[in-house]
N, C-alpha and C positions, 0 to 999 in steps of 0.2 A: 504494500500500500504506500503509496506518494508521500513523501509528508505535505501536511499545508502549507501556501501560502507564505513566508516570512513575514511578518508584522515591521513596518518601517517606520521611521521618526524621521524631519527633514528637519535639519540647524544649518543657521550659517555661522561661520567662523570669521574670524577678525580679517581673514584673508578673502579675496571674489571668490573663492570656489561654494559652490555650495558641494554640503556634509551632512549624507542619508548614512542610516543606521537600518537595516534589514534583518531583522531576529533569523536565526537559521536553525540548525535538527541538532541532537545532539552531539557531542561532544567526546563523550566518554558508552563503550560499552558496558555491560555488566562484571565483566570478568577484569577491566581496569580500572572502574570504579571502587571492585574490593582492594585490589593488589594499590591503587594512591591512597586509599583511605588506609590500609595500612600506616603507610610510608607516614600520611599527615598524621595519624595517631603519633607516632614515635615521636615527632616534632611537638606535638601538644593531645594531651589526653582527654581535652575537652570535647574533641572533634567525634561529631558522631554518625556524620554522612556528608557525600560529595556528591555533588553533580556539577555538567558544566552543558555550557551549550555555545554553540558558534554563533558570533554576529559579524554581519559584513557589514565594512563601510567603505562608500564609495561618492568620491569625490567626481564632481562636475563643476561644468563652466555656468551655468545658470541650473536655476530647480530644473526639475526633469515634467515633462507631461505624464498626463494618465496613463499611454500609451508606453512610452519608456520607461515608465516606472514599475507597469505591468511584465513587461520583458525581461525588465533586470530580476524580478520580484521572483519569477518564473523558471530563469537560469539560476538564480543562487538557490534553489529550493532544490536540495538533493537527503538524502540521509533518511535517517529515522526522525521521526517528531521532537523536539526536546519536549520534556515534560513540565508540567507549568512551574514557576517559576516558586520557588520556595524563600520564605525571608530565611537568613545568613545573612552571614560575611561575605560580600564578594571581593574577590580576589580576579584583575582582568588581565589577562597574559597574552601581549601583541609582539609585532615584531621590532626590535630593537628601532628605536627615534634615528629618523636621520639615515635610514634606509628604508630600500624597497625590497620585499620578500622576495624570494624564488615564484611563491604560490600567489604572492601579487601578479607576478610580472606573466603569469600563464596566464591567472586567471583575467588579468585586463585586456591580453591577447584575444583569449575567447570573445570576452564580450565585447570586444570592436568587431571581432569575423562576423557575429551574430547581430552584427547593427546598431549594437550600444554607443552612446556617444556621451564618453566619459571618462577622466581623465587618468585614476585608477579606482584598483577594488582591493581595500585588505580584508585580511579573515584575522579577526581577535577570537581568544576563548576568554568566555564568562565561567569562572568556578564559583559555587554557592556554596559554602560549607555551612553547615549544621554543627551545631553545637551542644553542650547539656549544658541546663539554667539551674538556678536555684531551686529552693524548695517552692520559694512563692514568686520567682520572677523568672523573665531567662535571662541565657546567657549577660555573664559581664562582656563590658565593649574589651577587643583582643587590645591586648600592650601594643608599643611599638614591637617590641621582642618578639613576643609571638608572633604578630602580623610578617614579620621578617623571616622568622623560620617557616612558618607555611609557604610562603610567595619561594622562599628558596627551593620545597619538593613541588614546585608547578611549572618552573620555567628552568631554560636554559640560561644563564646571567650573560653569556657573551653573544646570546644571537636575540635575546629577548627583554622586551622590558616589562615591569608589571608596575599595574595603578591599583588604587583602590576603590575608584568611581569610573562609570560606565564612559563616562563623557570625556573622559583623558586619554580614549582614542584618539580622538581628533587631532590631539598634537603630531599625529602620522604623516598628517598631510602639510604641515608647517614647512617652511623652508629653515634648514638646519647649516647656516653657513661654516665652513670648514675653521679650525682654529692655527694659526701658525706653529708651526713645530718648533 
């Protein structure tokens, strides 16, 4: 079965491009979801379930119509469904600031063959962790500390960067001028 649709959000950013966000299918199987929620237990034992799901963002030169928004909506809809979206911590792991993925640079390929007119497309993961609360509340908000050691079993540190808000994607699309050596 297809998954649905991608749910999209359109922002614009300080720069002319406009910047859609495309919810996409999940993330994680079942069989990697136990084998990270391991890993994240050892880093903190509060942790009591993970999920993640892909969201794609994709920058243009002006908002996009019905039509291309249908298109792109269409092409990035592949996988399994993620399942709804659970409150946690989210932890959002992109490709490193200041470059362009591998998986960007196909996937913007694609969608120019397919008639997109758009400038690129990344793919971020969203990881939701779950946590155990108190007796009468939940969870405490994570330390820096902790927040550091989970973000470290989700990402790679030299090809990836991690945020803690959904919307710090965006900085993907920023131009990152070189610093002198």
């Amino acid at each position: 079965m297809p998954a649905p649709p991608p749910a999209s959000r359109e922002t614009m950013s300080s720069s002319p491009l406009t910047i859609t966000a495309f919810d996409g299918g999940n993330a994680l199987s079942e069989f990697r979801a136990r084998s990270l929620l391991k890993r994240l237990q050892s880093a903190d034992a509060t942790v009591v379930g993970v999920a993640a799901r892909y969201v794609h963002w994709v920058a243009t030169a002006e908002p996009m119509g019905r039509v291309s928004h249908d298109k792109l909506s269409a092409l990035l809809s592949y996988g399994d469904a993620a399942a709804a979206q659970q409150p946690g911590d989210l932890i959002v792991v992109m490709p490193r600031l200041g470059t362009v993925s591998p998986w960007a640079s196909k996937a913007t390929d694609i969608a120019h063959n397919c008639g997109a007119e758009l400038r690129r497309v990344e793919r971020v993961t969203e990881f939701h962790l779950q946590r155990k609360g108190g007796l009468l509340k939940g969870p405490k908000p994570l330390l820096p500390a902790q927040r550091d050691a989970l973000a470290a079993e989700l990402h790679d540190r030299m090809t990836e960067t991690v945020a803690f808000e959904r919307d710090a994607a965006r900085a993907l699309f920023e131009d990152h001028p070189g610093a002198p050596m």
